[in-house]
FITI-934434 format. One line per 3 residues: number of its first residue (from 1); for each residue x, y, z of N, C-alpha, C, CB. Coordinates in steps of 0.05 Angstrom, whole numbers, plus 32768, in hexadecimal, padded with zeros to 4 digits. Each point is the difference from the previous one (the first is absolute). Glycine has a CB too. Layout:
<atoms>
NUM	X Y Z X Y Z X Y Z X Y Z  ...
</atoms>
This chain:
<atoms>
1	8011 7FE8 8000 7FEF 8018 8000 8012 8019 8000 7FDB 7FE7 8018  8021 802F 7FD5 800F 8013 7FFA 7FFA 8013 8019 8000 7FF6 7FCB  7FEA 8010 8038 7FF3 8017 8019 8002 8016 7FF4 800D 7FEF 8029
4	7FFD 802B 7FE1 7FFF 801A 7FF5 8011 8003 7FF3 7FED 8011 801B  8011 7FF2 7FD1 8019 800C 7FEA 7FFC 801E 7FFC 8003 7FD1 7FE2  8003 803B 802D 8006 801E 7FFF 8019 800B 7FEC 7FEF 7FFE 8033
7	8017 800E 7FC2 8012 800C 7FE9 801B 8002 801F 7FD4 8027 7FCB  802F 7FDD 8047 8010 8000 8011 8001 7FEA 8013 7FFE 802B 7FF7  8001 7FBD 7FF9 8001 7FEB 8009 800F 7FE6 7FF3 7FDB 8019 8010
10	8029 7FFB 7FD8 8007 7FEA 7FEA 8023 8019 7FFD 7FBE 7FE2 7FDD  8059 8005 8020 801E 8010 7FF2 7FFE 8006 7FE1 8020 7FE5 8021  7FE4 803D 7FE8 800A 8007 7FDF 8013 7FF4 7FF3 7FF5 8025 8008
13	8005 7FCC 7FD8 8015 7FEB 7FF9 800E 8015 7FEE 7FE7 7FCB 8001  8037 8034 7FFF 800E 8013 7FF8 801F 7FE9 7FE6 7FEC 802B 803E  8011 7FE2 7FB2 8011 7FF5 7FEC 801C 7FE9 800B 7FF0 8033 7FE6
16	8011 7FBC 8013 8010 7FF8 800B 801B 7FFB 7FFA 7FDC 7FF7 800C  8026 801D 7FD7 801F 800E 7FF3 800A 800B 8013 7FF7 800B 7FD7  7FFF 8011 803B 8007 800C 800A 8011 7FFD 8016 7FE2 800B 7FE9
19	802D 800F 8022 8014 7FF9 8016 7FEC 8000 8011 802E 8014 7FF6  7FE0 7FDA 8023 7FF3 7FFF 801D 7FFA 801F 8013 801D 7FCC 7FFE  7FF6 8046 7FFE 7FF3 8018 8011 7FE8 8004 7FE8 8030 801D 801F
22	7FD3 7FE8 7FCB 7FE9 8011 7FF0 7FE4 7FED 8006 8024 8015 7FD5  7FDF 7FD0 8027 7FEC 7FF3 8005 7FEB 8006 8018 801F 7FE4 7FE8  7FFB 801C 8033 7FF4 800C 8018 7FEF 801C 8002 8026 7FE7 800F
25	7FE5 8030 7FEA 7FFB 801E 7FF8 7FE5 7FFD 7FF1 8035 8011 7FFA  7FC4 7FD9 7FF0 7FE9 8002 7FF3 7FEE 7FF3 800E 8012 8004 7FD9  7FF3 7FE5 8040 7FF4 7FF2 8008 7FF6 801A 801F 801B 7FC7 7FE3
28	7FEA 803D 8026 8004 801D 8014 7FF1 8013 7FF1 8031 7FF9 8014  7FCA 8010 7FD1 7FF9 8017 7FFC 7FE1 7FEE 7FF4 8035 8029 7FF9  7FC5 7FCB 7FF9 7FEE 7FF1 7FF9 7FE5 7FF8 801D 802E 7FEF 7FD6
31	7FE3 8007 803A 7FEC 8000 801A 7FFF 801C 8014 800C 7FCB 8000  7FFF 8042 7FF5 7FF3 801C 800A 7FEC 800B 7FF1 8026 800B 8010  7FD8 7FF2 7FCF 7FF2 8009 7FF4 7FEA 7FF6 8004 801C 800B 7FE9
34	7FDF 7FE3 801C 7FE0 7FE7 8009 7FFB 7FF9 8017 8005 7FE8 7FDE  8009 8031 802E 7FF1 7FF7 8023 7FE4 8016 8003 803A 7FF4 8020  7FB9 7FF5 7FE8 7FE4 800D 8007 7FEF 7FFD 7FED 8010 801E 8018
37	7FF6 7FE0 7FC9 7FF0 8000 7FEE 7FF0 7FDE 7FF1 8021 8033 7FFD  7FD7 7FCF 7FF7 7FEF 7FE4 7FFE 8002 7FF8 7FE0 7FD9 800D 802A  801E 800C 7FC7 8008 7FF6 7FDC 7FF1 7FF4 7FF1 8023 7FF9 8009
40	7FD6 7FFE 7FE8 8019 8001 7FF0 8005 801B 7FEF 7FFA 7FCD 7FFF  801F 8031 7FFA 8007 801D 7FF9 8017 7FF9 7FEB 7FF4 801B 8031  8008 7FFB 7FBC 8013 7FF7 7FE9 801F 8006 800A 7FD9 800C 7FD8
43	8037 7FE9 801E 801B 8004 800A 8011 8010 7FE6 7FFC 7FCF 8024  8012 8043 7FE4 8004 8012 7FED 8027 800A 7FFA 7FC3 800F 8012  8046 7FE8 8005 8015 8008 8009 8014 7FE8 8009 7FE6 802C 800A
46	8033 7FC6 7FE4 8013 7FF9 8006 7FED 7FDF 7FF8 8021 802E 8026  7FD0 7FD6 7FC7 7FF6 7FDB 7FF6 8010 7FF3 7FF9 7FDF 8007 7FEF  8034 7FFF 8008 8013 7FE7 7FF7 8013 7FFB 8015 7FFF 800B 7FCF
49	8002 8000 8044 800E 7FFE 8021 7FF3 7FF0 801A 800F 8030 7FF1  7FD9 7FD5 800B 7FEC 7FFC 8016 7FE1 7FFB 7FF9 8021 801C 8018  7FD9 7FD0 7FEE 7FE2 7FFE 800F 7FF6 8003 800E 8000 7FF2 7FF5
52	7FE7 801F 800F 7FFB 8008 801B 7FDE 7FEB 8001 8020 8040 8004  7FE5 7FB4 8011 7FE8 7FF3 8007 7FE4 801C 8001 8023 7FD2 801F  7FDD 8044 7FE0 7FEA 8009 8001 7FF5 8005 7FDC 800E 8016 8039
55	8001 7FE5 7FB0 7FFE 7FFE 7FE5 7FFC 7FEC 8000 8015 801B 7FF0  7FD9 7FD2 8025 7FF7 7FE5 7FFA 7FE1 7FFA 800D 8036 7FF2 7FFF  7FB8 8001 7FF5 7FE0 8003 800B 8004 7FEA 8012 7FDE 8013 7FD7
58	8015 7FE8 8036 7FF9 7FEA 8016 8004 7FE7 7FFB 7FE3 8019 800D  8017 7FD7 7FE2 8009 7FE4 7FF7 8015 7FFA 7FF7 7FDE 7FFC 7FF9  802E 801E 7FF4 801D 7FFE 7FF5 801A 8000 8019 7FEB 801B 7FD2
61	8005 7FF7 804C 800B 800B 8010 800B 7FE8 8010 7FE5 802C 7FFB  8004 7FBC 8006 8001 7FEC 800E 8014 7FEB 7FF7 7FD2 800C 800A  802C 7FF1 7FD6 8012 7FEA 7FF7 8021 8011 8003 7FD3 7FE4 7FD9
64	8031 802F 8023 8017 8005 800B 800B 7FFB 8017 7FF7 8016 7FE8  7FF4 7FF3 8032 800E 7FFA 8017 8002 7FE2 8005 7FF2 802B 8010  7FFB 7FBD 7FE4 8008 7FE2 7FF9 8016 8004 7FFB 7FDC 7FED 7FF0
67	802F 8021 7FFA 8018 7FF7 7FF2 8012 8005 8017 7FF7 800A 7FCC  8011 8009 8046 8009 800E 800D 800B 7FEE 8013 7FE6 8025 7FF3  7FFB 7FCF 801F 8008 7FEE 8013 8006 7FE0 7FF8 7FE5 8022 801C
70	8020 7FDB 7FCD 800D 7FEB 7FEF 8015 7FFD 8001 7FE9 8002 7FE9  8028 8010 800E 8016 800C 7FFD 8011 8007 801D 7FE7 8011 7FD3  800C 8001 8040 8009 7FF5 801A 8005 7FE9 8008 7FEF 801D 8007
73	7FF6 7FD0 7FFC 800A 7FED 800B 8015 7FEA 7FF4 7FD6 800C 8013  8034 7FF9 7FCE 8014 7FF5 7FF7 801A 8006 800D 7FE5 7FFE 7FDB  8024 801B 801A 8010 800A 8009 800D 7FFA 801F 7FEB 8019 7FDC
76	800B 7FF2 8037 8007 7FFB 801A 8000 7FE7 8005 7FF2 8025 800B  8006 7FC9 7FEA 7FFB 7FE7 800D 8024 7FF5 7FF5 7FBB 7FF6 7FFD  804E 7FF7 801E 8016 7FF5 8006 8007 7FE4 7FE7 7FF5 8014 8038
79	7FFA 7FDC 7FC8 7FFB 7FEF 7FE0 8006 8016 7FE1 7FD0 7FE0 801F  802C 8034 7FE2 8004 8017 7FE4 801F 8004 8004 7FCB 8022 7FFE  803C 7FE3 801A 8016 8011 8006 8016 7FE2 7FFA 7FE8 8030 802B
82	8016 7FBA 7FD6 8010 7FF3 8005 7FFB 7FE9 7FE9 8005 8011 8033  7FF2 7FEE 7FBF 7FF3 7FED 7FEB 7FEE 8004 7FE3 8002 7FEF 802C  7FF2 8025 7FDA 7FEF 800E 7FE2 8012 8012 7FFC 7FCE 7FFD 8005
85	803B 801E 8003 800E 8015 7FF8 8010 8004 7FE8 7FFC 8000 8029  800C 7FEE 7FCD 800A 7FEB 7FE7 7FEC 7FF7 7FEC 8020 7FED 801F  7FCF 8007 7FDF 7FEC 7FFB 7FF5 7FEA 801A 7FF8 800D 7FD4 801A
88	7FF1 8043 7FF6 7FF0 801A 7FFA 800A 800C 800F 7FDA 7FF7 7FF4  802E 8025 7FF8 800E 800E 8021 7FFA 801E 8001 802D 7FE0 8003  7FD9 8026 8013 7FE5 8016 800F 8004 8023 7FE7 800B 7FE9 804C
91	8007 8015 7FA1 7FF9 8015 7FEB 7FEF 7FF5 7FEB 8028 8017 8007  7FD8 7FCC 7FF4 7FDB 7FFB 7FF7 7FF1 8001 800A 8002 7FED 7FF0  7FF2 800B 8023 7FE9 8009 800F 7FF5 801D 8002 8010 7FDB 8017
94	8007 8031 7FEA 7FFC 801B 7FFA 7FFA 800F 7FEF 8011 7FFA 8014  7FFE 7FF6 7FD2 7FEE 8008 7FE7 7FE2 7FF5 7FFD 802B 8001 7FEC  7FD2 7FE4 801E 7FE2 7FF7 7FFF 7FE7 801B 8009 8017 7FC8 800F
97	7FFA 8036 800D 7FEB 801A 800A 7FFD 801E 7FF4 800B 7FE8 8028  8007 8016 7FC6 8001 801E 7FF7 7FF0 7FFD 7FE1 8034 8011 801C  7FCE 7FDB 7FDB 7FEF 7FF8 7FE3 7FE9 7FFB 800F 8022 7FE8 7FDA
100	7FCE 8010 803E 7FEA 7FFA 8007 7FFD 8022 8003 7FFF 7FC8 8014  8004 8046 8003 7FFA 801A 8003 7FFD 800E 7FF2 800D 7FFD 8018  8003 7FFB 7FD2 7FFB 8020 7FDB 7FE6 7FEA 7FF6 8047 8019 7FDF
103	7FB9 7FD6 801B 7FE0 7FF5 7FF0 7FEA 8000 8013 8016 7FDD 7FE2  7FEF 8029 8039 7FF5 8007 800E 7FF2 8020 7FFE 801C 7FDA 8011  7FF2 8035 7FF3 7FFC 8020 7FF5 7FF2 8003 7FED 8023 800B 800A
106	7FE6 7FE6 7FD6 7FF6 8001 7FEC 7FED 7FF4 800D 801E 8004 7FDD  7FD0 7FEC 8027 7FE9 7FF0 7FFD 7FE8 8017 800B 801C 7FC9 8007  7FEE 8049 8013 7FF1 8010 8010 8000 8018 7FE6 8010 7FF1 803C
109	8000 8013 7FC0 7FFF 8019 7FE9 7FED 8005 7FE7 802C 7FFC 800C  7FD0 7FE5 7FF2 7FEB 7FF8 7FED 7FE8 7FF7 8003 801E 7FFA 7FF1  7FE0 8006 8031 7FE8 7FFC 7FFE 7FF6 801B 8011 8002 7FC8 7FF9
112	800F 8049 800A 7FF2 8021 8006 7FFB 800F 7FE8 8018 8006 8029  7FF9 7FEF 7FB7 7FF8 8010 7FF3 7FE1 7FF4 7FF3 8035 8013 7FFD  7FCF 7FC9 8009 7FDD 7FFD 7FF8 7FEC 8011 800D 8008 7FD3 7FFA
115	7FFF 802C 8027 7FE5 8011 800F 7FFA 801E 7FFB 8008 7FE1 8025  800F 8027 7FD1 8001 801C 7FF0 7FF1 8004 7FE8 802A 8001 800F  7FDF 7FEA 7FE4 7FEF 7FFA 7FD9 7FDE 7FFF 800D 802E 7FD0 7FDC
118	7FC7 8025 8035 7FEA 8000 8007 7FEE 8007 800C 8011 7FF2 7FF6  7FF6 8026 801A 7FFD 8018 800E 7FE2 8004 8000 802E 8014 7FF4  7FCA 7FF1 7FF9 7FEF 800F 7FF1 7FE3 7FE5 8003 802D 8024 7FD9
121	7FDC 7FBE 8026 7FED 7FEE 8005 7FEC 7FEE 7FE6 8003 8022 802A  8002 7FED 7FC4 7FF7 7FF7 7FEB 8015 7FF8 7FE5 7FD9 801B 8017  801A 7FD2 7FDC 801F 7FF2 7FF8 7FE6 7FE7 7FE7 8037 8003 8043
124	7FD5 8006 7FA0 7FEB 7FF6 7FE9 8010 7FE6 7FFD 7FEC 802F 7FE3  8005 7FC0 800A 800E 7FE3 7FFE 8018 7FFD 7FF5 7FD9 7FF0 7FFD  8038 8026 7FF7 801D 7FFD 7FF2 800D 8002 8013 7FFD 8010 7FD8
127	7FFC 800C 8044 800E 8007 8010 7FFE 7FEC 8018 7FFC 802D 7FEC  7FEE 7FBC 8013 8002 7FF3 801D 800F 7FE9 7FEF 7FD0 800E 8027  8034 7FEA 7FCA 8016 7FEE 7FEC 8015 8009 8007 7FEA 7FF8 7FD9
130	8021 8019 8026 8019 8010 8003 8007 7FFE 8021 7FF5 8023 7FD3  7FF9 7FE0 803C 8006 8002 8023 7FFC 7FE6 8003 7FF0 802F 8013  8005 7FB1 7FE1 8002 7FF2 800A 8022 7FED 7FF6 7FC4 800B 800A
133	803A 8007 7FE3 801E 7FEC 7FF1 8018 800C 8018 7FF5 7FFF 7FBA  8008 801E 8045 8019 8009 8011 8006 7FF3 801E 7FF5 802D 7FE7  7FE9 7FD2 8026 8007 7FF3 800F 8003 7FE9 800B 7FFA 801D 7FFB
136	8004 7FC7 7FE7 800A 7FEE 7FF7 8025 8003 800C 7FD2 7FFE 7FD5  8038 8011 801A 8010 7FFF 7FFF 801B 800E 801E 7FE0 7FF9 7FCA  800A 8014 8044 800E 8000 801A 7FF5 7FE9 8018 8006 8035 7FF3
139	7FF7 7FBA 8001 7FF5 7FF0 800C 8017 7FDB 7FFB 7FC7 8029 7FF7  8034 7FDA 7FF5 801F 7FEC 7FF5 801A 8018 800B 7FE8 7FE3 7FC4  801F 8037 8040 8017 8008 800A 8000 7FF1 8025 8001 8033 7FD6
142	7FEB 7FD5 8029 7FFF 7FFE 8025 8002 7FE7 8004 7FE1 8023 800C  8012 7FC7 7FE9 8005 7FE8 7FFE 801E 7FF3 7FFF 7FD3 8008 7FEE  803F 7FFE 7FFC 8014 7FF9 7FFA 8015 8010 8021 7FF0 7FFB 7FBD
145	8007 801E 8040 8011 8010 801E 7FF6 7FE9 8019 7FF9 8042 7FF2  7FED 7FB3 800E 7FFC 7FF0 801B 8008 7FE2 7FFC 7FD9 8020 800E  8032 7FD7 7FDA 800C 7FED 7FFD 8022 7FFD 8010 7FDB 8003 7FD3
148	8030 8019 8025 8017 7FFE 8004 8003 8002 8024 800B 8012 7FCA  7FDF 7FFB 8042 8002 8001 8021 7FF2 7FE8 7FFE 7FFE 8032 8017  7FF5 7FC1 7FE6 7FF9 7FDE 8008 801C 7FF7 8002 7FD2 7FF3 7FE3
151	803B 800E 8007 8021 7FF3 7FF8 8016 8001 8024 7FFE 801F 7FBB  7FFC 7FF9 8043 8010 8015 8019 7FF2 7FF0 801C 8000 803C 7FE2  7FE6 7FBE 801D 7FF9 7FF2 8016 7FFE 7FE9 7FFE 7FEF 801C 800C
154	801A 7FD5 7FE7 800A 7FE2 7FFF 8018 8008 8006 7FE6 7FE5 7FDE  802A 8022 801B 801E 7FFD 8003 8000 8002 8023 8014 801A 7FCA  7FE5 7FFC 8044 7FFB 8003 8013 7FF6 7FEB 801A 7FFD 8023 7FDF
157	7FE6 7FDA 8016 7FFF 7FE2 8008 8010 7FED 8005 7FE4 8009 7FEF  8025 7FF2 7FFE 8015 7FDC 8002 801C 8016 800C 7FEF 7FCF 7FC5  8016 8050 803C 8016 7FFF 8014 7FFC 7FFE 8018 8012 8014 7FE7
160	7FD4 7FEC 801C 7FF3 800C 801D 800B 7FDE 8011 7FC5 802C 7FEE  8028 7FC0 7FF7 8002 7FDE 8008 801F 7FF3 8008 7FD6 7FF9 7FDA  8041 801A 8018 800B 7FED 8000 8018 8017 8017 7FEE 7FDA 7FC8
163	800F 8040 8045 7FFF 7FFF 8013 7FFA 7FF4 8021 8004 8013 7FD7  7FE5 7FE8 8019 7FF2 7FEC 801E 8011 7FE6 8006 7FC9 800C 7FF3  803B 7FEA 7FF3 8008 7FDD 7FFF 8021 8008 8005 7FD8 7FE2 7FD3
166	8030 8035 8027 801E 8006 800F 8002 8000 8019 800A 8019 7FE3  7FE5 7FF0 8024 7FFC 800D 8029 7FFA 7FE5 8007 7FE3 8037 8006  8007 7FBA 7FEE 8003 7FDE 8008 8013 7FF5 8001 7FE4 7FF9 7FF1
169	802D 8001 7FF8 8015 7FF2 8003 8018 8009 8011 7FEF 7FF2 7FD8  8015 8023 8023 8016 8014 8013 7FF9 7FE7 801F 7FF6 804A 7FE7  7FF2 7FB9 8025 7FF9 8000 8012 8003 7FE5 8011 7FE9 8023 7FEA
172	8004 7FC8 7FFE 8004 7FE6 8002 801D 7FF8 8007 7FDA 7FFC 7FE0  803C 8011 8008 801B 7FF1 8001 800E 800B 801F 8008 8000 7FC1  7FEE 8019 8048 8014 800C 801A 7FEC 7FE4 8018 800E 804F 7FF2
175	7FDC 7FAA 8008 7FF8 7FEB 8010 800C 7FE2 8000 7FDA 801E 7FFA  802C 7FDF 7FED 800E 7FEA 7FFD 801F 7FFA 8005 7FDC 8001 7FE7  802A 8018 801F 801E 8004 8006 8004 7FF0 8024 8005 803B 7FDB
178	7FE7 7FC7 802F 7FFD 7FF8 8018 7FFB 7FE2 8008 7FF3 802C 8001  8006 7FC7 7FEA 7FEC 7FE9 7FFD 8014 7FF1 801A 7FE9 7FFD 7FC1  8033 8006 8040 800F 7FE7 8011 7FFE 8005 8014 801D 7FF5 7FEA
181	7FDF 802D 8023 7FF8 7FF9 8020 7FEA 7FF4 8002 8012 8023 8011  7FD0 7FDB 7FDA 7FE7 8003 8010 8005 7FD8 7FF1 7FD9 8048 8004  8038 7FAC 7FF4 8005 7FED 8003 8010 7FF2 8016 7FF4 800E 7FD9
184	8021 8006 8033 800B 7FF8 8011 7FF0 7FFD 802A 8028 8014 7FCF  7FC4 7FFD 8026 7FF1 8002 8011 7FEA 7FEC 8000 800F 802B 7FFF  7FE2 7FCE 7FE4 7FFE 7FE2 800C 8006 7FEB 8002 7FF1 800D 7FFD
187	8025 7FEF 8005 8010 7FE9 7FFF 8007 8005 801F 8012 7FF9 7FC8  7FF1 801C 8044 8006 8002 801B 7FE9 7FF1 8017 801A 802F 7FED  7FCD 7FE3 800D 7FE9 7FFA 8003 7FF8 7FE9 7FFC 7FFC 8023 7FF9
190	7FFC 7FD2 7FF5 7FEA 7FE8 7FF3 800C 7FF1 7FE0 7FD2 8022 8018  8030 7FCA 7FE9 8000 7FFB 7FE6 7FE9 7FFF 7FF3 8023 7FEF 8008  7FCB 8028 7FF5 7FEE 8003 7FED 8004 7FF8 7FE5 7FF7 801E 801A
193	7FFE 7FD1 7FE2 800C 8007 7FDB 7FEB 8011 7FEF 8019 7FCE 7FFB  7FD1 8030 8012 7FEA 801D 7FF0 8010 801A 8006 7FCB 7FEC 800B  8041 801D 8005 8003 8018 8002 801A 800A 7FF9 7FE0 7FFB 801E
196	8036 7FE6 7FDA 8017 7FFE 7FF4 8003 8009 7FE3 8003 7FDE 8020  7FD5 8015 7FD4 7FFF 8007 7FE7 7FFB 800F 7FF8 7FFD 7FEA 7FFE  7FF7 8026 8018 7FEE 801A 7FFD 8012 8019 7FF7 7FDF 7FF0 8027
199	803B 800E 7FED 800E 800F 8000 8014 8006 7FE1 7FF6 7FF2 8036  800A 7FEE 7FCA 801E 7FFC 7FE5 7FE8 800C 7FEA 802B 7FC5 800C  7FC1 803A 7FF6 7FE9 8009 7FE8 8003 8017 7FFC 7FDF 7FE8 8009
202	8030 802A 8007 8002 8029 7FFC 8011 7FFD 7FED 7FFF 801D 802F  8018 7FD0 7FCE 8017 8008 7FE3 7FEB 7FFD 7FEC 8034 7FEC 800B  7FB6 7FFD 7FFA 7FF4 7FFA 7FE2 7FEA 8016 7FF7 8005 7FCA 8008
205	7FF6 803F 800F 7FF2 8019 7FF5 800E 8020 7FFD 7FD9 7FE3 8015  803C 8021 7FF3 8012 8011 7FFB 8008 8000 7FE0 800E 7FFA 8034  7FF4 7FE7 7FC0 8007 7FF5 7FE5 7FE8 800A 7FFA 801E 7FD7 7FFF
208	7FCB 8026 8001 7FE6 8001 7FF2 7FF8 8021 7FF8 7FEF 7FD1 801D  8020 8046 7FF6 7FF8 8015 8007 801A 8011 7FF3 7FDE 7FEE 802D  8030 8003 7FCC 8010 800B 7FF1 7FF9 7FFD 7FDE 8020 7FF7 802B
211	7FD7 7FF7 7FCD 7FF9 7FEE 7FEA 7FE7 8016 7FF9 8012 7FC4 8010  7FDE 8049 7FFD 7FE8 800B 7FFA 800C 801E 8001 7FDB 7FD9 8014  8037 802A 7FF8 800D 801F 7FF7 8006 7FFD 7FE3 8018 800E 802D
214	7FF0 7FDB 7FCD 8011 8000 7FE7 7FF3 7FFC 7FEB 8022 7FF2 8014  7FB8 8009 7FF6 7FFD 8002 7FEC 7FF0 8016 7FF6 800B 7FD7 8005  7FE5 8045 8017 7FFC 8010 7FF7 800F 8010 8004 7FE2 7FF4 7FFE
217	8037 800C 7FFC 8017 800E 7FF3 7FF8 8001 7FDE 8027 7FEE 8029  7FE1 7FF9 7FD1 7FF8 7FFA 7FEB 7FE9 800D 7FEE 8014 7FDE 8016  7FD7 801E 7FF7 7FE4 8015 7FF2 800A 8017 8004 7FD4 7FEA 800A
220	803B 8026 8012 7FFF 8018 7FFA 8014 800A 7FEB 7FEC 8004 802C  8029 7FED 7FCD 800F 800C 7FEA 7FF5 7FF4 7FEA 8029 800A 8017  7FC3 7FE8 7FDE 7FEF 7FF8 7FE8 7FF2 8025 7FFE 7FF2 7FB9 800A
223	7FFC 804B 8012 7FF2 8014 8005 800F 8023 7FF4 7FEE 7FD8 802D  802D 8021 7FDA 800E 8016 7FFC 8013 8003 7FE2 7FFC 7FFF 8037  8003 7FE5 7FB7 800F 8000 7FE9 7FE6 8009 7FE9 8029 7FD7 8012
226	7FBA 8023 7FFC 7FED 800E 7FED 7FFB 802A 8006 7FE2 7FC2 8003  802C 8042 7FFD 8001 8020 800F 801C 800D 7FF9 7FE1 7FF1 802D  8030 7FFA 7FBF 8015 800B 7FF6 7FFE 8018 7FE6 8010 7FD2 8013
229	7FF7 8040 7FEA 7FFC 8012 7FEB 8014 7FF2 7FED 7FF1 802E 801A  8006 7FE2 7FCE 8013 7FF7 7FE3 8020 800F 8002 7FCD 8001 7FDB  8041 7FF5 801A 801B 8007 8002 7FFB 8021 7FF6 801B 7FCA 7FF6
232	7FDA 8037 7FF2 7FFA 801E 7FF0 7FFA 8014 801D 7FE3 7FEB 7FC9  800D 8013 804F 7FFF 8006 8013 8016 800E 8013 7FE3 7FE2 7FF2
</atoms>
């Protein structure tokens, strides 16, 4: 669930040619410009630099910040940093988000200049031909733009999974590192042999818990080799 997507809620996506202070400076001056305000509003100043989430209407506003928190949770996550980063790496993603945010713009731009074309309320059968093809056709854009954040939240997903199955195995194996006291303890105790087996059973699931990292590792760099840009790129 998205919740409020306020124009100051969502990061202005800013070129990702650019140097790191300028990026910052646009990202700083961009959320000053859209504090308080709601939008959408045409964006007029520094487009080929910046997107400002308030040059975006409400649904376009939403699949961005998807993309957004996609993209976070790749990134930061300890599985990206140590295993994907190679496979996709964090100046694609950045282009992803910045080709989502400009067809983004465009898509809002076009559909303020339909509600503009129609103002007036009346509209003959060539002209409602004409407003239903156009908005045919922002309709396959938005589509293809929410294809590519689906993309972004799969990848995400299976990093999210194969985080988890890391923190498992991590976990399992520092348990199994022990297995000979809580063997030596029953052998002190009791010769149980249920609890002999029970115990020697943590390596086999330490094995098992490793085996399932490895393999949504696996999906998530399947996840992340579909999200590669073209070399021309």
């Amino acid at each position: 669930m998205v919740g409020n997507v306020g124009a100051w809620s969502v990061e202005p996506v800013v070129h990702p040619g650019l140097r790191k202070a300028k990026r910052q400076r646009l990202i700083r001056m961009t959320k000053e410009q859209i504090a308080g305000r709601t939008g959408p509003a045409r964006q007029i100043r520094y487009r080929d630099q910046v997107v400002s989430p308030l040059a975006l209407e409400l649904e376009c506003r939403k699949l961005l910040q998807r993309a957004q928190r996609a993209i976070a949770t790749i990134v930061k996550s300890g599985v990206y940093a140590g295993d994907l980063r190679g496979t996709v790496e964090e100046p694609v993603l950045q282009q992803h988000e910045w080709e989502i945010a400009v067809a983004l713009r465009e898509i809002t731009e076009l559909l303020l200049d339909l509600v503009s074309s129609y103002a007036d309320g009346t509209a003959g059968p060539m002209t409602t031909a004409m407003l239903v093809s156009q908005n045919r056709a922002i309709s396959i854009a938005r589509d293809a733009t929410t294809a590519r954040v689906l993309a972004l939240e799969l990848l995400a997903s299976q990093v999210a999974a194969a985080e988890a199955a890391r923190r498992d195995w991590e976990t399992a194996h520092r348990m199994a590192a022990n297995n000979d006291k809580y063997l030596d303890l029953v052998a002190r105790t009791a010769a149980d042999q249920h609890a002999t087996a029970e115990i020697t059973g943590l390596a086999e699931q330490a094995a098992e818990a490793a085996q399932a990292f490895r393999e949504t590792l696996q999906r998530a760099t399947l996840a992340a080799e579909a999200l590669a840009l073209p070399e021309s790129r």
